[in-house]
N, C-alpha and C positions, 0 to 999 in steps of 0.2 A: 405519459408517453415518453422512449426513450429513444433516441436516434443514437447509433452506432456507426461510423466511419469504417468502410473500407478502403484499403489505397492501394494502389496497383505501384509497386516502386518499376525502375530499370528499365528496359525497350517495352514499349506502349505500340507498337504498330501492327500489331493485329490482333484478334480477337481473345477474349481469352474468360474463363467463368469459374467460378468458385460455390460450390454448395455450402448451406449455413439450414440450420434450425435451429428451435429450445429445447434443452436439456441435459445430460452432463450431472453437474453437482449442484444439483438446483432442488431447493426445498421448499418453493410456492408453489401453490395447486394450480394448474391449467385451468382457467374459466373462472377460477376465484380470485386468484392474485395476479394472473397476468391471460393475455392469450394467446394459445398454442402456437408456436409455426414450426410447422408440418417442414419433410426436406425439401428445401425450393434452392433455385438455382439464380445469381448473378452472373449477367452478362456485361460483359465491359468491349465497349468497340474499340474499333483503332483508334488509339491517341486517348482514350477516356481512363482519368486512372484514379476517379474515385464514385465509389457509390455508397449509399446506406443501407443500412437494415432499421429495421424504426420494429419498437416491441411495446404494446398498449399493455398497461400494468390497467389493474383494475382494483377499486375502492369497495371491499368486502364489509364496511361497513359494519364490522365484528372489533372488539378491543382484542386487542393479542399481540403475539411478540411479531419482529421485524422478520420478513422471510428473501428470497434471492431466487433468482433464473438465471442459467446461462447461457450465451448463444455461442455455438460453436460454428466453424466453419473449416470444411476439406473439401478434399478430391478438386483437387482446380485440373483446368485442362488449357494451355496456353499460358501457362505461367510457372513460379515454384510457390509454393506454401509458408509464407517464414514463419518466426515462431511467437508468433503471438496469434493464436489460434483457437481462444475462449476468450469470450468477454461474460465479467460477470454482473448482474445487475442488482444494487442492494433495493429491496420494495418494502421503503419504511411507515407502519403503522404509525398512524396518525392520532390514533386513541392512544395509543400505550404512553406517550410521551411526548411535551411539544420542550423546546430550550430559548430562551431569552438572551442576547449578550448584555451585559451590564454595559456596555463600549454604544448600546442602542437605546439607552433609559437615561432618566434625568436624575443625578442624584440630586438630593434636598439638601445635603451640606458638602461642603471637599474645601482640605487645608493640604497643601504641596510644599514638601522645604525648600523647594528652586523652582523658583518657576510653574505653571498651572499642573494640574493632573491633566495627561495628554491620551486622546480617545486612539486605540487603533494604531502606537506610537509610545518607542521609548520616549524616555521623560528630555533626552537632551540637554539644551540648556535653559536659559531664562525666561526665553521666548514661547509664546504658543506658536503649536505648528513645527519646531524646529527638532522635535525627535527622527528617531530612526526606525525601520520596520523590528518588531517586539521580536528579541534573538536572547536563546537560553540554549546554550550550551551548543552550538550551531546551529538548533533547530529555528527557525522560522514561524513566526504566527500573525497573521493575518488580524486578527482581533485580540482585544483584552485594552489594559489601561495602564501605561505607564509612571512612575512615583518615583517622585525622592523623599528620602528620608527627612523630616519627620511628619508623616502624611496620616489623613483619615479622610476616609468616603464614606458616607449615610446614606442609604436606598432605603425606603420606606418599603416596604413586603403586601403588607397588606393581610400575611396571612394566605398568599394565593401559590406558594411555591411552596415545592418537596424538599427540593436538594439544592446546592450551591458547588460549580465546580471551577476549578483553576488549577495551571502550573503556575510556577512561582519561584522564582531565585533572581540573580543580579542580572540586566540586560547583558550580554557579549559586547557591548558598547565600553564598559570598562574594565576590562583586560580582570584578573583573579583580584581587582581591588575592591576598595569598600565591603561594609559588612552590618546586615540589618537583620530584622527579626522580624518576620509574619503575621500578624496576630488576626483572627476572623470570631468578630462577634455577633451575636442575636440576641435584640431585647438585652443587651448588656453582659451576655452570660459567652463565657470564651470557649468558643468551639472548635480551635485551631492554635496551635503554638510551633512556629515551624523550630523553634530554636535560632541558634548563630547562624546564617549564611553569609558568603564571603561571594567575589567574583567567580573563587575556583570548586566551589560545594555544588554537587550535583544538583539538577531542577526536583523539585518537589510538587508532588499531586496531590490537589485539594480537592475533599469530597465529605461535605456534612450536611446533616440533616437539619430543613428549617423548615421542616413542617410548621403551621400553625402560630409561628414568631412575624411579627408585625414591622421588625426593624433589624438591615443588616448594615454593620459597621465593619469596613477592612484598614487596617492601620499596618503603620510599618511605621517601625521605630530603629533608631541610631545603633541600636548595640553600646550604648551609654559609651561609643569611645571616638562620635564625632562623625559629622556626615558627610565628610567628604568624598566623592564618587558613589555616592549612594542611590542607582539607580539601579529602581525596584520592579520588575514586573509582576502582574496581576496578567497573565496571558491563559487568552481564551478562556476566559471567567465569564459565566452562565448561570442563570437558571432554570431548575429542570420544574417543569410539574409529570406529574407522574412518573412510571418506573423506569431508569436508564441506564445501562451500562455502563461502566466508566471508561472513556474513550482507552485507546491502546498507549500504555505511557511513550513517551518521544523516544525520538531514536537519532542519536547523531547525526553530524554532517555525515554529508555521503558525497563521498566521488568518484565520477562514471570515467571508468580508462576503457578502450580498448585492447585487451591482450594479444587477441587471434582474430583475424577474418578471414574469408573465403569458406567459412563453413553451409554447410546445407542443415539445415533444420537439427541442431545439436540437442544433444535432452541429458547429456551428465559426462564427469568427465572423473577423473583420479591422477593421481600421483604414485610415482615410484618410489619406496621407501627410502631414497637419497632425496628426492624432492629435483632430481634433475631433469624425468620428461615426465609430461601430461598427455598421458591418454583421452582422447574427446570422443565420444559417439556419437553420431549423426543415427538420426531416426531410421532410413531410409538402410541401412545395417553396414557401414562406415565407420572404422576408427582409425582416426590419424592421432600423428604424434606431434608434440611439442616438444622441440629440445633447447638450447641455448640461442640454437642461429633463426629458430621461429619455426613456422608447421615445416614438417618434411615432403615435400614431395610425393612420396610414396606412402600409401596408405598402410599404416597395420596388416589390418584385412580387411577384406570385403565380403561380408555374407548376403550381400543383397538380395541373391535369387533364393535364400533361403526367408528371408524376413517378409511377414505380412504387415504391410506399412499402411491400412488404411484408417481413416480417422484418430484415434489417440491410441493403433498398435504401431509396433514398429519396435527397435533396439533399443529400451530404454533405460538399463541398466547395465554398470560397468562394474568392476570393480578389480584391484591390483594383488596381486596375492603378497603378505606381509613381506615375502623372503626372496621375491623376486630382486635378481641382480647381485645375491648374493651368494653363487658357486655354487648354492644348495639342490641343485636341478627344480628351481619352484619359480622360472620364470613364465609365472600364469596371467594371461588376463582372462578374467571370468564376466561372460555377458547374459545377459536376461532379454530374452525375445520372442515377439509372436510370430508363431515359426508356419511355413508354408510347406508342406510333405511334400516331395517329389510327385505323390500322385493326383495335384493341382497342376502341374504344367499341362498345356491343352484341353484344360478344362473352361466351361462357360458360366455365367451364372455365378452363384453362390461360392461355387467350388473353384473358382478360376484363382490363381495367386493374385492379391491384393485384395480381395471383394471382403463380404462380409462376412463372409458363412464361418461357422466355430472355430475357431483353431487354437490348437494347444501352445502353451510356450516351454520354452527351451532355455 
């Protein structure tokens, strides 16, 4: 069972409701892998500015790959829409693949150049306990095993696991310094050689096969030129049994600025081939401008009584023509929309601007 947060932001004091169901980009079967909801309606009173949706996945009891639901949610009345207006739910097969963290097992033997090998934790200093949360390359990881140089870990296998998986390079603890070498054995036999890494060498993905091997060995060794700052991560190292994807490789820091606000429900935006204004479009058929001194005032244009804005239609595509602004008469902006014909005004039903019924884009 999955519970999904709704949240009402900004003036709360009257009433206001939002429709939500399943479906969208969703590739689990209704009644197999989860169960349906039909279009239903949240209500939120005055002053309430959160409620759930809750979606019961269901245990098919079949070996097979991992599938997904979405639950989408429009049309509010008493409020605006922001843009986070799909949620997706991954529904993971429990046969196909279960993962062990080695940061949750007892190894049978461990040698650390400084100080203990630390669980869930750079290696730090001398002390146990006194690492830092496991950082490669800005990324953050929650689990794996910290090391200095000149280290080995022993897990006995058993013979019960498929795959063995890890990132791996220097903690972000010591700046582009120190510099070790990877080594990942089974039953004695080397099934990993990461070569030289340094502080400033990218992170590295480990992924080998131990089927049927009884004994894993992880070592990290000096680079034969001395171990000083030689803190080594083993982050988020696992064992898989059965078949598993290899997670999606890491992805740098990330940092959230603000550029523009005051917008209404935005879905893409372009550049001027100087790169001096940013055109933005707003769903609801809206494009404003961004220039030096921030959004302008006055909008682009406004095609709203033309745009059918209901569920995932609306103005969702911009695009700047290459020669715009430069004297060539080619100052275009070109939009992609689902378009409402004039002969929907004073219509009801299906047919009325915004509803559901077909409509062509433009």
């Amino acid at each position: 069972m999955v519970t999904i947060p709704v949240q009402r932001l900004g003036d709360a004091t009257g009433t206001a409701t939002i429709d939500y169901y399943t479906g969208g980009n969703t590739t689990g079967i209704p009644g197999v892998n989860y169960v349906d909801i039909p279009l239903s309606t949240l209500t939120f009173a005055p002053g309430e500015t959160q409620k759930t949706i809750t979606v019961q996945t269901l245990d098919d009891q079949v070996a097979g790959t991992n599938t997904s639901v979405s639950v989408l949610i429009e049309n509010p009345t008493g409020a605006d829409l922001g843009p986070s207006r799909t949620s997706a739910i991954a529904i993971r097969d429990r046969a196909a693949s279960t993962s062990t963290y080695l940061s949750d097992l007892s190894w049978t033997a461990a040698t650390n150049g400084w100080g203990p090998v630390e669980r869930d934790a750079s290696n730090g200093e001398a002390s146990a306990g006194d690492g830092n949360r496991l950082t490669l390359n800005g990324v953050s990881y929650t689990k794996g095993l910290g090391v200095h140089s000149n280290s080995q870990i022993t897990y006995q296998l058993g013979g019960a696991y498929n795959s063995f998986n890890a990132f791996v390079g220097m903690d972000d603890e010591v700046g582009d310094r120190g510099s070790v070498v990877f080594h990942v054995l089974a039953d004695g036999v080397s099934l990993f050689n990461s070569g030289l890494m340094t502080g400033s060498s990218a992170t590295q993905f480990v992924n080998v096969d131990v089927s049927g091997r009884q004994v894993l060995t992880l070592v990290v060794t000096d680079a034969s030129n001395g171990m000083g700052y030689d803190h080594a991560n083993w982050a988020d190292a696992q064992l898989i049994v059965g078949t598993a994807p290899p997670p999606p490789p890491p992805v740098g820091s990330v940092r959230r600025e603000s550029v523009v606000s005051d917008l209404i429900q935005p879905t893409t935006f372009d550049w001027t081939p100087s790169g001096n204004l940013m055109f933005i479009a707003e769903k609801g058929g809206v494009v404003k401008v961004v220039g030096s001194a921030g959004l302008q005032s006055t909008p682009f244009i406004d095609i709203s009584s033309q745009v059918n804005n209901v569920a995932d239609r609306g103005l969702l595509g911009l695009a700047i023509d290459p020669l715009f602004g430069q004297n060539q008469g080619r100052d275009f902006v070109y939009l992609l929309f689902t378009y409402d014909p004039p002969e929907t005004q004073g219509q009801s039903g299906l047919a009325a601007p915004d509803a559901r019924g077909n409509r062509p884009a433009r």
